[in-house]
C-alpha positions in Angstrom: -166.1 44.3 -144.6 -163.9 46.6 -142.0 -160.9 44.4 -140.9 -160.7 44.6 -137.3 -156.9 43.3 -136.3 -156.0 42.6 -132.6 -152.4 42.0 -131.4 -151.8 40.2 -128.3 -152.9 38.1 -126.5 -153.7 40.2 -123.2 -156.6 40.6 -120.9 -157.9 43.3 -122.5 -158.3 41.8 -125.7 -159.8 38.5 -124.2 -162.9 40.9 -123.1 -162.8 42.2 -126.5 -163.0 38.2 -128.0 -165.7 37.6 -125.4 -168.1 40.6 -126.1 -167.9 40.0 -129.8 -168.7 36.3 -129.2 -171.4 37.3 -127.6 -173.0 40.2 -129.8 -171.2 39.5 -133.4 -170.5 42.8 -134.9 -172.4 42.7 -138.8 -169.9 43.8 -141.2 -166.5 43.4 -139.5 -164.0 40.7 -139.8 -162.1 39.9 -136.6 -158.0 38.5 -137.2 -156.3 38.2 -133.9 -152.2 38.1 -133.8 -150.4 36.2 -130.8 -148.0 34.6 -130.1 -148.7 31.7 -128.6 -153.0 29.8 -128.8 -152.2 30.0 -124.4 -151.8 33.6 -122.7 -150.5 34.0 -119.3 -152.9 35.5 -116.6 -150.4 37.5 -114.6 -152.7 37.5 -111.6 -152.1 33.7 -110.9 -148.6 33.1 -112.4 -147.1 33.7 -108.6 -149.1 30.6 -107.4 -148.3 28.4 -110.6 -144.3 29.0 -109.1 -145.6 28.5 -105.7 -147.0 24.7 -106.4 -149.8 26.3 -105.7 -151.8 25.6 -109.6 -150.9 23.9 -112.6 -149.7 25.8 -115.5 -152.3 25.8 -117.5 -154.7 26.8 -114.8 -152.7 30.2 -115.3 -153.8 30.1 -118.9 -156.5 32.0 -121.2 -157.0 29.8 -124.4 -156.9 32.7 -126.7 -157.6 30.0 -129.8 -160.7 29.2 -128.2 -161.9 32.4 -127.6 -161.0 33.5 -131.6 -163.2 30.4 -132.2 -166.5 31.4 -130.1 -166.2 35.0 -132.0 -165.7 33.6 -135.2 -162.4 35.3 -135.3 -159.3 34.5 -137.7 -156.3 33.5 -135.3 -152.4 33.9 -136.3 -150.3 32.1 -134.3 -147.3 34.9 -134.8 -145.5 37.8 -133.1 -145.6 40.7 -134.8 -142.6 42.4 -136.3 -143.6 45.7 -136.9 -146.8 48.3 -137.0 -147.5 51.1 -139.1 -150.8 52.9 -138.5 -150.3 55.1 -141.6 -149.6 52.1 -144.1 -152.4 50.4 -141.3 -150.7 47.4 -141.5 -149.3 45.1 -139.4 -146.2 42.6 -140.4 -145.8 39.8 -139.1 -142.4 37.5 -137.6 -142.8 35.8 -140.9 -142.5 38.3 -143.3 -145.9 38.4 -144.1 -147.7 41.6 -144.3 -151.9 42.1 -142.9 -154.3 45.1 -143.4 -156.4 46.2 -141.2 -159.0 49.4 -140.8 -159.1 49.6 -137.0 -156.5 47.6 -134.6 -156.0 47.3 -131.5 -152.3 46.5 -129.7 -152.3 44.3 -125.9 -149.2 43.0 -126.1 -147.7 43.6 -122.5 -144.5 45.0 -121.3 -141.2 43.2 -121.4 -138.1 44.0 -119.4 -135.1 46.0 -119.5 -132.7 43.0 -118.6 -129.5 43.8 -117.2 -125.8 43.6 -118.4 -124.4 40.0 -117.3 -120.8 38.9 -117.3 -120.1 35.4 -118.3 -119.9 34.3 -114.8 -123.2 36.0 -113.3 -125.7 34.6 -111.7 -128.5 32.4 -112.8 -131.6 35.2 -113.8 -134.6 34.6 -113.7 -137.0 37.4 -115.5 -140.2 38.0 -115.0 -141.7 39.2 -118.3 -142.5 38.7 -121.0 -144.6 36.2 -119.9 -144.8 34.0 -122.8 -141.1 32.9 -122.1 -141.0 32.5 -118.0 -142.8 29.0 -118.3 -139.1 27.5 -120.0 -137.0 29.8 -117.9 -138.3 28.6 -114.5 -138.2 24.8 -116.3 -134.7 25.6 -116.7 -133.8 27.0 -113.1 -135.8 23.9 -111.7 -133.0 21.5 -113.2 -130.3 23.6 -112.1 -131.9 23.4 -108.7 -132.1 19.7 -108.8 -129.2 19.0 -109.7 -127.3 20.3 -106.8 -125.7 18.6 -104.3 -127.2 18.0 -100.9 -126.3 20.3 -98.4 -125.5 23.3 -101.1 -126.1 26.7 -100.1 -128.2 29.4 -102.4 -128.7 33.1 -102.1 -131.5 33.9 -104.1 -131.0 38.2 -104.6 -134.7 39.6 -105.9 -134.4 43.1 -107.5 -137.5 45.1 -107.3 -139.7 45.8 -104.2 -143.4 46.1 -106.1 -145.9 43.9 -105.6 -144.7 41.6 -108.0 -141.6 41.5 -107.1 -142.4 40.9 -103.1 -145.1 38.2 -104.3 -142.9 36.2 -106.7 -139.9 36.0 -104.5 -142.3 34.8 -101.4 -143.7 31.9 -103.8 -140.4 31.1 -105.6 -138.9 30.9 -102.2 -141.4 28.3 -100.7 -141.5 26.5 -103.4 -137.9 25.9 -103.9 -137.7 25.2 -100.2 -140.0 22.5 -100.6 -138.4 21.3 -103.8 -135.2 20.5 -102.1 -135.2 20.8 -98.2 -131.9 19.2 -98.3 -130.9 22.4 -99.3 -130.1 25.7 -97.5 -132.2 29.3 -99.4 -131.3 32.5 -98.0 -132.8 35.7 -99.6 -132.4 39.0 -100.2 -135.0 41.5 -102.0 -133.0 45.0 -103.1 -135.8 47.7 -104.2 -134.2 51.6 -105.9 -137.5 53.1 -103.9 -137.2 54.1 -100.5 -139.7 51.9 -99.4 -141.7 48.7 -100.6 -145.0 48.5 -102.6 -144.7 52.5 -103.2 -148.2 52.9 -104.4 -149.8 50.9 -101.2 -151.2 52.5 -97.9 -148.7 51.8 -94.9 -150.4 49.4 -93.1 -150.7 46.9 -96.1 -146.6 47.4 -96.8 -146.4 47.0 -93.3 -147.9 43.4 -93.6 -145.5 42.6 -96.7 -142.6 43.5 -94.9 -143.7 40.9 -91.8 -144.7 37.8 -94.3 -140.9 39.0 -95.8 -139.3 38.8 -92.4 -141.5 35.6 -91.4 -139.5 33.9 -94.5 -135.8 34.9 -93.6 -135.7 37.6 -96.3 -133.4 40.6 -95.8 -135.1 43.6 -97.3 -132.9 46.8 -98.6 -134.3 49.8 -99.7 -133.0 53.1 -101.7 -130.8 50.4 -103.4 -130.6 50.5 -107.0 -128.9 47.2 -108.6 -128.1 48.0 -112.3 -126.3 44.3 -113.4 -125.3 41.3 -112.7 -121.1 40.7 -112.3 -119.1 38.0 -111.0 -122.0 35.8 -108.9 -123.2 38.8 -107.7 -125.6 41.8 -108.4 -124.2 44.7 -109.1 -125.2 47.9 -107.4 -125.3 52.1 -108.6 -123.5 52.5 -105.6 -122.1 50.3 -103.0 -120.7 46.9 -102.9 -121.9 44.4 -105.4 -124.5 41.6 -103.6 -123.4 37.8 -103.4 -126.0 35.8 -105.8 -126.5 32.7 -107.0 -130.1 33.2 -108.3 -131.6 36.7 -109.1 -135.5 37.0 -109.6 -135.7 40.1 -112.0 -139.0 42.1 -111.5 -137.9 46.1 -112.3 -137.8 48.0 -115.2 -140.9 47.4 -117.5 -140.2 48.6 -121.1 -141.7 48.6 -124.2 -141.2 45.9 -126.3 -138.4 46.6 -129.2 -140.9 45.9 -132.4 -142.7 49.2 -131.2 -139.9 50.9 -131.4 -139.6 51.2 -135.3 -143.3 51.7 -135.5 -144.9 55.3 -136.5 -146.8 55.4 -133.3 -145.9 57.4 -130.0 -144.2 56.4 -127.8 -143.1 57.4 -124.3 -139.6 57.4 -123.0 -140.1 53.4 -121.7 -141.6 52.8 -124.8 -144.9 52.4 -124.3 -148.3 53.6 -126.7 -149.5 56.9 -125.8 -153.0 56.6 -125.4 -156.3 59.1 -124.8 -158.6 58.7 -122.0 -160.6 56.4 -125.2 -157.2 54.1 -125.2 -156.8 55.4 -128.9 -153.3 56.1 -129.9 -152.2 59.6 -129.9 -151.9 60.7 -133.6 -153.7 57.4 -134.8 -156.7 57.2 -135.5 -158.3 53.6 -135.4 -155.4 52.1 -133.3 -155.7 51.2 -129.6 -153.6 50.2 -127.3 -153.9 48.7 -123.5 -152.7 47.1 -120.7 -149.3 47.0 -119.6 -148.1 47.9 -123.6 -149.9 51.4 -123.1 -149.0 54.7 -121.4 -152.7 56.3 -120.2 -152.4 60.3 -120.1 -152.7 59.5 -115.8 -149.9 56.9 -115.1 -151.3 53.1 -114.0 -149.2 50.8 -112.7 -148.5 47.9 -114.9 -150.9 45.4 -113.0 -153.6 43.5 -115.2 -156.2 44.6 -112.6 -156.1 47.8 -115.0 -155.7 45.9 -118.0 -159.4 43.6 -117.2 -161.1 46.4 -116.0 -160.4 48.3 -119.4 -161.6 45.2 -121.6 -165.1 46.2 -122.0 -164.8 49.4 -122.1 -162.1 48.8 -125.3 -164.7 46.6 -127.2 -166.9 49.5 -126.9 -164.6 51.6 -128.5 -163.9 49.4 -130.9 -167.6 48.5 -132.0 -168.3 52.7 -131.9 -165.0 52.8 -134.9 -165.8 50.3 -137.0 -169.6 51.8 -137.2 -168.0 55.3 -137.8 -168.6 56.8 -134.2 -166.3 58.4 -132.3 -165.2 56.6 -129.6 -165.9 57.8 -125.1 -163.5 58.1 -122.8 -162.8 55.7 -120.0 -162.1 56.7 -116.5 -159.7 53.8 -114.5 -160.8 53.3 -111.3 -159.0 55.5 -108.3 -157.7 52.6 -106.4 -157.9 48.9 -106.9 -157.9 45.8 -104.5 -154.6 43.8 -104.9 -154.4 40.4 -103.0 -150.5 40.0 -102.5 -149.7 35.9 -101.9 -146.9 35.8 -99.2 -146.4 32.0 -100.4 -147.3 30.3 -97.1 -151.5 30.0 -97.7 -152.3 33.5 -96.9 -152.1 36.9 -99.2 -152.3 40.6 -98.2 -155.2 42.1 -99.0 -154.4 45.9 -100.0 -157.0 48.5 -100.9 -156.2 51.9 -100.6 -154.6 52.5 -97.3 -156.6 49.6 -95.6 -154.7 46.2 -95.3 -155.4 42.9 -93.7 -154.0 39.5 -94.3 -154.8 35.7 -93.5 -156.0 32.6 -94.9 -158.5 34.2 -95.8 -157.2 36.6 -98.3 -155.6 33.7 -100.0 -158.5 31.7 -100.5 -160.3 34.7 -101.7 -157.3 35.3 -104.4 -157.9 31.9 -105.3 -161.6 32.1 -105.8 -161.4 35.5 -107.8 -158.5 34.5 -109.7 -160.2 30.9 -110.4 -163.4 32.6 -111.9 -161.2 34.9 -114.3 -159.8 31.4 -115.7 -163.1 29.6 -115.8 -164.8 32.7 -117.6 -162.0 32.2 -120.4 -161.6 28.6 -120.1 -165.0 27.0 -119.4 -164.3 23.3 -118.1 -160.6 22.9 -118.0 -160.5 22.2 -114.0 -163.2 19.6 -114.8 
């Protein structure tokens, strides 16, 4: 039997779980490492903070899916990786072969220095941890006195970062309109969503202005001091609450691992997703560098999930595994947390009701495909 190990929980790896659910491959034994039996689907965790879903309607039930395939699961994070030993250890202690693996484990973030009287932060990955961090800053918020005043400071100006303030924003708003929210989003680029066409930044800057937010640009915050956020240069920025979506790293288990790694700490990968230097390991999603930078948006990550269960069918038969060729440019439907998204593709934008109800449908299948019956 070839041992077949996957680690993580990410999209990639749930198209891997379903195309080996639905053609078994003879001779290989699946084992799949996470963290947690529930993995976040980025694409919808903005309208899970927006009151918009439930949590678990964010959810792949990666358990479920290990079941269908006939797949060992191992409710663990991994500790460390070696593809020469090919072995994978575990938080544990415990140690697990494999012949071929493949690594999703996403992206975390390099959080900032904080002083004792900082801020409340809020990060945005890992994932896995935001569900008891936004608990957390829920309380807080509760707890305040009628009438209190909040500055909410958001530091990054990508998609994510424009989309989760807009949806922390009106949900908080609506949480406690007793309450007074103002907002300020500071992004180190000189202007918002960088990789987007003009017209569709032009349409995130509007649903921004529509919600009170001050915007500042070619400001790069690098810490959090005395409730405020601290900037390269300039003043520092009064804060009570800072939403942290910047600075994507690799997680810090990688880092003692015999793979290669770029200087954020991400897999190197070929065009095949296999690991530079490694033969039988793969690595994708937000976790891997591709020789042709992606941005670290799970659009990139589902659309490489077939493709990676190819690849990974092809090794264990003894075939070399293709290449796979991203796409050039991607829709992304950008939620401006009032019950309408930007729709960006390319340089063309547009934005409505609309656009929102078609990020819920698309986002809705994606769960459903995963998750077959749990929004009855």
């Amino acid at each position: 039997m070839k041992e077949l190990v996957l680690t993580g929980g990410g999209h990639t790896h749930a198209f891997v779980l379903e195309a080996f659910a639905q053609r078994p491959e003879p001779g290989v034994r699946l084992t799949v490492i996470s963290e947690s039996s529930l993995a976040a689907y980025s694409g919808r965790v903005p309208a899970w903070l927006g009151g918009e879903c439930t949590l678990r309607e964010t959810q792949i039930d990666i358990a479920a899916l290990c079941r269908r395939a006939g797949a060992r699961f191992i409710e663990q994070r991994a500790a460390a990786f070696s593809a020469a030993k090919r072995e994978v250890t575990l938080e544990n202690g415990k140690q697990l072969g494999f012949d071929i693996a493949s690594i999703n484990v996403g992206a975390t973030l390099d959080k900032p220095a904080a002083e004792a009287s900082a801020p409340w932060l809020l990060a945005m990955r890992p994932l896995a941890a935001l569900p008891s961090r936004w608990q957390a800053l829920c309380e807080r918020v509760d707890a305040l006195p009628s009438g209190s005043r909040q500055k909410i400071v958001s530091v990054g100006g990508g998609a994510a970062g424009c989309e989760t303030l807009l949806s922390v924003l009106a949900e908080l708003r609506a949480r406690r309109p007793d309450l007074v929210f103002d907002a300020e989003l500071l992004s180190a680029g000189n202007t918002l969503l960088p990789e987007a066409g003009r017209l569709p930044r032009a349409l995130v800057a509007r649903a921004l202005n529509n919600a009170g937010v001050m915007q500042r640009t070619g400001v790069r915050a690098n810490g959090l001091g005395e409730r405020a956020v601290t900037l390269a240069e300039g003043a520092p920025v009064p804060a009570d609450i800072v939403l942290w979506a910047t600075g994507a790293v690799g997680h810090g288990w990688l880092e003692d691992s015999d793979l290669t790694l770029n200087e954020r700490g991400f897999i190197e990968v070929g065009k095949s997703l296999e690991a530079r230097g490694a033969p039988g390991v793969f690595a994708a999603g937000d976790c891997a560098a591709f020789p042709t930078a992606l941005p670290k948006a799970g659009v990139y990550a589902v659309r490489a999930g077939p493709h990676l269960a190819e690849n990974l069918r092809r090794t264990c038969r003894g075939e070399p595994p293709v290449e796979w060729q991203p796409p050039r440019r991607v829709l992304a439907l950008i939620g401006t947390g009032n019950g309408r998204a930007v729709a960006s593709y390319g340089l063309l934008g547009a934005s409505g009701h609309w656009a929102w109800r078609w990020k819920e449908r698309i986002d809705g299948r994606f769960i459903d495909r995963f998750n077959p019956g749990i929004r009855g």
